[in-house]
N, C-alpha and C positions, 0 to 999 in steps of 0.2 A: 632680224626678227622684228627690227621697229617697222618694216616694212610692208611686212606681212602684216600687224596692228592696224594700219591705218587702211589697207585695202580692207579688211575685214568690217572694220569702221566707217567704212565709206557705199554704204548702203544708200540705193534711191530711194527705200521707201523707210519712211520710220517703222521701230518694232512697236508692235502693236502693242498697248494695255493690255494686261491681263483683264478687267473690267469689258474693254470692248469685246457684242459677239464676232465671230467670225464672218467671213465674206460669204461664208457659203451658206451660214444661215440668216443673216440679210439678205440674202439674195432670194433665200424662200420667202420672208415675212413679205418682202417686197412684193415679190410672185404675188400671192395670199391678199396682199392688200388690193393690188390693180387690178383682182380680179373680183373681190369685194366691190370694188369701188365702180366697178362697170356694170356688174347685176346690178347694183343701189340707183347709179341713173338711168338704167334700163326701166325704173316703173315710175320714169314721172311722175315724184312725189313732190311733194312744196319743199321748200331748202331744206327747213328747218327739221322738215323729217326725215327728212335724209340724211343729215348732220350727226341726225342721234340715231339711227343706225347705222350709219356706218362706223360713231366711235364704240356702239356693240357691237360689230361683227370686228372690229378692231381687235377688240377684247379678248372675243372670242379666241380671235385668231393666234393671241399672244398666248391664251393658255389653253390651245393646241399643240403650240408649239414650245411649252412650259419654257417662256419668256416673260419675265417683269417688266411691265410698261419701263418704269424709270431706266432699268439698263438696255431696253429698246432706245430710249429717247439718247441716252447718255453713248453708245455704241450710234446711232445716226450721228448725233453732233459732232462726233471724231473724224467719222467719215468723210462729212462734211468741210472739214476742216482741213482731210488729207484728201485734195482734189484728182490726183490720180486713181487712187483705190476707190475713193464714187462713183466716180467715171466707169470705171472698169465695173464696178455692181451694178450700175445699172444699164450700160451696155448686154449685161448679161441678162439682165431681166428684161430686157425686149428683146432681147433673141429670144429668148426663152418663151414670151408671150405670142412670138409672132412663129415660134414652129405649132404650137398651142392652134392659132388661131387657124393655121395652114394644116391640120387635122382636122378642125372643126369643117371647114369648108371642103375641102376633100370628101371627108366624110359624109355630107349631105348633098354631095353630086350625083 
């Protein structure tokens, strides 16, 4: 039985906080944000205005997706922290942007 304990204890990845969102909606906000943040440099504004919209379309995007900035911020820094599971989030969010983009251009052929 102690056996069994320790293989069951012997996980790669830590359990997640209940506090942190999920991977899968990180992986949307992310989505949301890269693509926020591509329109934003899309119209060659001065830094500074771009800075402040995009922490509005930030915003936006958070309560879209009825998320609290701080448990955004707090659910990143975990992530962060556990270098496998970022990896893997955002491995996903460029797939994900690049089948996106491979529509887009498809599309306008």
């Amino acid at each position: 039985m102690a056996v069994v304990s320790l293989l069951v204890g012997c996980k790669n990845e830590p359990e997640i906080p209940d506090y942190v969102l999920s991977e899968e909606k990180m992986v949307q906000l992310l989505i949301d944000f890269r693509l926020a943040e591509g329109k934003v440099n899309g119209l060659n504004m001065p830094s500074d205005s771009a800075r402040g919209l995009m922490r509005y379309l930030e915003s936006r995007i958070l309560d879209e997706h009825e998320v609290d900035s701080m448990d955004y911020l707090k659910s990143y820094e975990y992530y962060m922290l556990n270098s496998q599971q970022y990896l893997r989030i955002n491995d996903i969010v460029i797939d994900s942007l690049k089948v996106r983009l491979q529509r887009v251009t498809s599309n306008s052929k």
